[in-house]
NULUM-648990 format. One record per atom (N, C-alpha, C, CB): z, y, x. Coordinates in steps of 0.001 Angstrom, whole numbers, plus 500000, padded with zeros to 6 digits. Atoms other than C-alpha are relative to their C-alpha. Glycine has a CB too. Layout:
N
ZYX ...
This chain:
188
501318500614499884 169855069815671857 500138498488500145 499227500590501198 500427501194500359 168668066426671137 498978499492501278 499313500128498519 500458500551499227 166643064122673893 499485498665499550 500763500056500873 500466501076499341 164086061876674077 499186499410501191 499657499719499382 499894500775498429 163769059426676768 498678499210499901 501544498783500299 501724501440499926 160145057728677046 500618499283501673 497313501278500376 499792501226499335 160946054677679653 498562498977500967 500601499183498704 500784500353499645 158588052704681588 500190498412499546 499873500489501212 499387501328500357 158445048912679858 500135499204501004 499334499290499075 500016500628499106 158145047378682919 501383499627500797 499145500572500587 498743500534498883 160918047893685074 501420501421499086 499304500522502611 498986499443501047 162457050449682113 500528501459501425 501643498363499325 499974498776499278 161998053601684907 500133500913498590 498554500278501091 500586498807500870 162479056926683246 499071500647500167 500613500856499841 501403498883499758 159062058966682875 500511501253499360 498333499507499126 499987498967500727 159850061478680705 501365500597499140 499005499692499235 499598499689501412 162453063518678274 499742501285499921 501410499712499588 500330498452500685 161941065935676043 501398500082499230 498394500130498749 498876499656500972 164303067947674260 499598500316498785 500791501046500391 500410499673501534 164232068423670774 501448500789498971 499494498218499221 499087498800500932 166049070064667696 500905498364499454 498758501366498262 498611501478500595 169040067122666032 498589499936498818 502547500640499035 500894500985501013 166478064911664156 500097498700499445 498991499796500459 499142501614500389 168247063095661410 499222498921499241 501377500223498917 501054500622500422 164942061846660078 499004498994500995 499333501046499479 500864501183499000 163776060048663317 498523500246499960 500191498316499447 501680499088499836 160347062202663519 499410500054500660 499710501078499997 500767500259498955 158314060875665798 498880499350499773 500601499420500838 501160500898499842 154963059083666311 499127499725501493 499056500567499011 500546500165498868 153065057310669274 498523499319499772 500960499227500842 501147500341499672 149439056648669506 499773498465500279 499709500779501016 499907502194500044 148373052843668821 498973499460501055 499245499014498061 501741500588498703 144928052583671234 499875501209500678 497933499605499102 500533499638498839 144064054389674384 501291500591500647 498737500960499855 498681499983499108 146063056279676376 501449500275499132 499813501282501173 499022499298500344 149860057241675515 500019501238499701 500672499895500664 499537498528500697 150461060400672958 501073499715499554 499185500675498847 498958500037501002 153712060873671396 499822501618499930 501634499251500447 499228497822501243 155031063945668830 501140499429499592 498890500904497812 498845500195500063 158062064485668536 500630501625499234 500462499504501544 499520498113500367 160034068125666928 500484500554501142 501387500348498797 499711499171498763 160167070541669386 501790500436499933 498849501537499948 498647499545499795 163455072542670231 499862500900498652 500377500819501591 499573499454501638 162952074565666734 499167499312499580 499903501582499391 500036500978500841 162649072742663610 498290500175499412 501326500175498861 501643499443500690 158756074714662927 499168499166501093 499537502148500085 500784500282499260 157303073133666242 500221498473500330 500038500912500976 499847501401499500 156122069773667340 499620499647501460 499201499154499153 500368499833498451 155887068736670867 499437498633500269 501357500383501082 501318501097499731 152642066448672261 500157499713501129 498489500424499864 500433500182498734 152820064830675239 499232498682500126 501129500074500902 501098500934499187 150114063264676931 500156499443501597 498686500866500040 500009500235498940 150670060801679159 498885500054501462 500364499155499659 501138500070499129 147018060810680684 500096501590500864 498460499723498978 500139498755499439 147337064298681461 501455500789500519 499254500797498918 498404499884499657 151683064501682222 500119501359500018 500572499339501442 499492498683500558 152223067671680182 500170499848498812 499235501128500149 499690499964502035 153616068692676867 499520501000499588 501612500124499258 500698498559500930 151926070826674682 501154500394498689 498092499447499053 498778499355501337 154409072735671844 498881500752499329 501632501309500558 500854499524501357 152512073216668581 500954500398498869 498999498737499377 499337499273500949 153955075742666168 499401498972498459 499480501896500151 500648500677500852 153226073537663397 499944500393498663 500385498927500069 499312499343501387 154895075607660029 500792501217500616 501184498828499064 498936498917499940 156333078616659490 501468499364499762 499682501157498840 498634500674500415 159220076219658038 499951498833500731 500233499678498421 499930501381499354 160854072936659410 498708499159499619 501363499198499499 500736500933499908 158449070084659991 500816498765499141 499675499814501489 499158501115500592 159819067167657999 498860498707500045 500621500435498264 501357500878499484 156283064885658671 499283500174500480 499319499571499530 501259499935499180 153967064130661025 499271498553500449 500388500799501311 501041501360500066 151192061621661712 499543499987501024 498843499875499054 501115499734498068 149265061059665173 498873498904499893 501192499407502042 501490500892500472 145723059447664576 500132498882501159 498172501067500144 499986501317498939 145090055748666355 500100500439501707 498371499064499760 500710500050498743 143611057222669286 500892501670501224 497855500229499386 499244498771499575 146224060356669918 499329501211499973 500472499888501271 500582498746499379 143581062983669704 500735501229498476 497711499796500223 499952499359500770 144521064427666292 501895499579498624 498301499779499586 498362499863500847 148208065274664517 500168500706498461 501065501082501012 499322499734501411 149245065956660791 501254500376500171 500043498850499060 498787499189499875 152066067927660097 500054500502498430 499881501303501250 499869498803501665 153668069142656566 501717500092499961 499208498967497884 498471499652499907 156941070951656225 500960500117498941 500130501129500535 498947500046500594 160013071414654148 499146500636498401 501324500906500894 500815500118501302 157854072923651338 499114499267499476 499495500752499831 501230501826500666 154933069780650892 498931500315499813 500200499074498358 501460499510500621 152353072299649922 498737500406501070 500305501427499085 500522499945499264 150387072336652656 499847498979501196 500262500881500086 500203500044498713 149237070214655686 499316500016500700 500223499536500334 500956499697498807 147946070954658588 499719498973501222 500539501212500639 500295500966499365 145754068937661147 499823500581501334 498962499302499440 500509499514498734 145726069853664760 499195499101501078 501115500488500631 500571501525498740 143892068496667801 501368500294501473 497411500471501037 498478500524499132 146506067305670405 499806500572501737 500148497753500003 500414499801498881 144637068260673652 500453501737500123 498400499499500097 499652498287500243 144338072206672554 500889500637499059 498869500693499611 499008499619501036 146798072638669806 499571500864499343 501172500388500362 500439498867500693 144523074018668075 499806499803498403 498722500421500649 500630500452501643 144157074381664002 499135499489499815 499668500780499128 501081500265500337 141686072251662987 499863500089498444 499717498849500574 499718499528501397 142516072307659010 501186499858499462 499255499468499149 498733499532500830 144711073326656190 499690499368499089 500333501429499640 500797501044501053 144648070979653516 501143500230498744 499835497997500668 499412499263501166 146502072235650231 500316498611499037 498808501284499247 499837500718501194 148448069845647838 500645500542499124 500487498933500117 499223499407500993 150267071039644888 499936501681500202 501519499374500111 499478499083500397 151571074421643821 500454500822501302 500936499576499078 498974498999499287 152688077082646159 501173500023499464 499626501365500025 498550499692500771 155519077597643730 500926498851499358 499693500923498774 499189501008500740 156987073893643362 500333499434501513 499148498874498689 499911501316498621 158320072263646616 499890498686499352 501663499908500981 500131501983499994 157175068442647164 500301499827501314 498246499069499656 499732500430498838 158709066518649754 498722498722500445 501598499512499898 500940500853499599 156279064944651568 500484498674500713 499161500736500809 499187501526499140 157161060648652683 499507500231500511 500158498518499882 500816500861499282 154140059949654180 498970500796500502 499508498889499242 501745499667499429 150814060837656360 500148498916500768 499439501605500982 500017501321499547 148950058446656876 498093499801500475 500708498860498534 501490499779500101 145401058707658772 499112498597500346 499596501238501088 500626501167499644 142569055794658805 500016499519501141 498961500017499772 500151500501498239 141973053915661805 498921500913500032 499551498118500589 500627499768499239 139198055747662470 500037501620499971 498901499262499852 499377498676499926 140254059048661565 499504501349499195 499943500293501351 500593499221500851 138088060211658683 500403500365498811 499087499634499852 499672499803501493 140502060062655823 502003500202500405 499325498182498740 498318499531499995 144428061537655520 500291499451498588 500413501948500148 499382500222500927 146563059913653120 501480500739499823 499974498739500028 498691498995500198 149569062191651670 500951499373499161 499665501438499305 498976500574500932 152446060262649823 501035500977499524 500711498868500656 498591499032500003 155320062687648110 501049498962498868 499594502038499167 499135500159501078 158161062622645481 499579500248498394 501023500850500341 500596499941501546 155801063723642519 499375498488499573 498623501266499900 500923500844500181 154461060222642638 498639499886500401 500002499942499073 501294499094499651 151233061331644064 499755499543501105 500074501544500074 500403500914499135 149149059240646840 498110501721500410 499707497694498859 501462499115499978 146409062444647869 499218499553501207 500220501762500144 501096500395498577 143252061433650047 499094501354500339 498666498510499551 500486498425499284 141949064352652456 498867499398500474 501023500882501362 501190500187499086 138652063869654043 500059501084501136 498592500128499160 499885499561498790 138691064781657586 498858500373500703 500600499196500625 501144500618498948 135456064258658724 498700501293499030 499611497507499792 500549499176501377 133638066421655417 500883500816499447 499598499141498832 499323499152500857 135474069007654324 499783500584499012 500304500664500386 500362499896501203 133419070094651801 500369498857498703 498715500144500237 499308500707501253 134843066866649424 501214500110500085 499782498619499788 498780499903500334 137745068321649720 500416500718498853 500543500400500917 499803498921501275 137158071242647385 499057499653498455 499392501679500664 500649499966501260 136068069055644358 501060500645498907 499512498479499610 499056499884500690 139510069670642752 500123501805500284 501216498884500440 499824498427499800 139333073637643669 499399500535498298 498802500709501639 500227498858501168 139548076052640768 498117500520499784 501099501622500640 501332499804499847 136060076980639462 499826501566500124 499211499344498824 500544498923499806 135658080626641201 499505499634501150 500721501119499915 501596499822499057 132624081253643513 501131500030501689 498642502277499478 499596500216498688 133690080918647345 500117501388500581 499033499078500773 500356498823499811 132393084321647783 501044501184499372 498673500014499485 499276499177500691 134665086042645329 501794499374500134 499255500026498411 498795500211499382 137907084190646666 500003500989501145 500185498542500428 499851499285498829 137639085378650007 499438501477499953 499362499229501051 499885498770499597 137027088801649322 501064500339499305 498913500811499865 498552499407500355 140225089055647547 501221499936501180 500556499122498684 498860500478499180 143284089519649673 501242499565499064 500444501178501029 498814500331500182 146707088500649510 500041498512499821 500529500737498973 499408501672499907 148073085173647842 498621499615499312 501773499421498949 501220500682500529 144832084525646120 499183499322501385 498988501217499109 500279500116499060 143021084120649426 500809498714500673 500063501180500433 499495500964499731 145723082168650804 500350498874499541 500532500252500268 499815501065500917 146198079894648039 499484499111499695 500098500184499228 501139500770500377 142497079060647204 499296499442501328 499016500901499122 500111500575498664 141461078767650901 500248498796500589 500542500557500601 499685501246499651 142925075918652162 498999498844498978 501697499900499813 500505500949501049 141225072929651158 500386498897499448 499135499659500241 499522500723501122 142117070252648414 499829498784500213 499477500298498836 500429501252499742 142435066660648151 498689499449499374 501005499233499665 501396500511500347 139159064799647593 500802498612498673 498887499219501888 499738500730501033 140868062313645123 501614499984500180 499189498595500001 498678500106500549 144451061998643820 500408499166498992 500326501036499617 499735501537501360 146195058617642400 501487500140499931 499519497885500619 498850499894500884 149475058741640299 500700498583500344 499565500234498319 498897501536500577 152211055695640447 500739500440499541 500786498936500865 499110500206500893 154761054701638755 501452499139500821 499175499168498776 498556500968499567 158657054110639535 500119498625499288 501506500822499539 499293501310500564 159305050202638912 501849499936500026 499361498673501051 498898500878499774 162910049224638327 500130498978499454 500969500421499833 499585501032500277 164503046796638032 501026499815499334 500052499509500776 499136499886500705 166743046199635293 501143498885499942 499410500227498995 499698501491500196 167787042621635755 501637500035500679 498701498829500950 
């Protein structure tokens, strides 16, 4: 097991460590305005662990069935992003209750994308998703209904009464817009 050490800047007291899983990606995030949140990977590679300083407990959020490989923590610490070793999915929790708040679907079930980046507004109404396909996807947080403009055209009604992977596939909801770049090199 792996350790981190939160510190006090002042006089550099220890407050806190957590243990974690060997994280050679440096997977962490801390809350930019109000009180102190950090996330960090729990002791297995599927969970992320929240602690709140206002409230001096850690919460452990199962975050993926698979490793976590990104996560995001909104300005204000209340709300966490998470997407794992497959790319095709992430999920948004709230930090207080660890509870699902949504599932937000990019690509293919059947293509892993590594996900760089999440990246949520300052104010916490829009998720930005960066991967390796080139691919910049914007989630709406706040409306979830513009998420499913890019959803397949069957009825809402006739998804969800199918089971299995259909259900799970079409469910989740979609990015509200999706922009393409381009590798520059440099040849010089």
């Amino acid at each position: 097991m792996q350790k981190i050490s939160v510190h006090d800047l002042m006089d550099l007291r220890l407050l806190h460590q957590i243990e974690t899983e060997p994280n050679p990606k440096g997977l962490w995030e801390i809350s930019l305005s109000g009180r102190m949140v950090l996330v960090c990977l729990g002791r297995d590679k599927a969970e992320v662990r929240v602690l709140h300083d206002e409230v001096s407990w850690i919460r452990v959020i199962k975050a993926s069935d698979l490793d976590v490989t990104c996560v995001a923590l909104s300005n204000n610490g209340r709300l966490l992003a998470a997407a794992s070793t497959k790319g095709t999915l992430n999920r948004l929790f709230d930090t207080l209750s660890g509870m699902l708040l949504q599932e937000m679907r990019r690509g293919s079930a059947f293509e892993r994308t590594e996900i760089h980046s999440l990246f949520f507004c300052f104010d916490a109404e829009w998720l930005a998703v960066t991967s390796n396909k080139g691919t910049v996807d914007i989630l709406s947080l706040k409306d979830a209904k513009r998420n499913n403009m890019s959803l397949p055209s069957l009825s809402y009604n006739k998804v969800t009464s199918n089971a299995g992977i259909l259900r799970k596939y079409f469910i989740p909801e979609w990015p509200t817009a999706r922009f393409m770049y381009q590798k520059i090199y440099n040849t010089s």
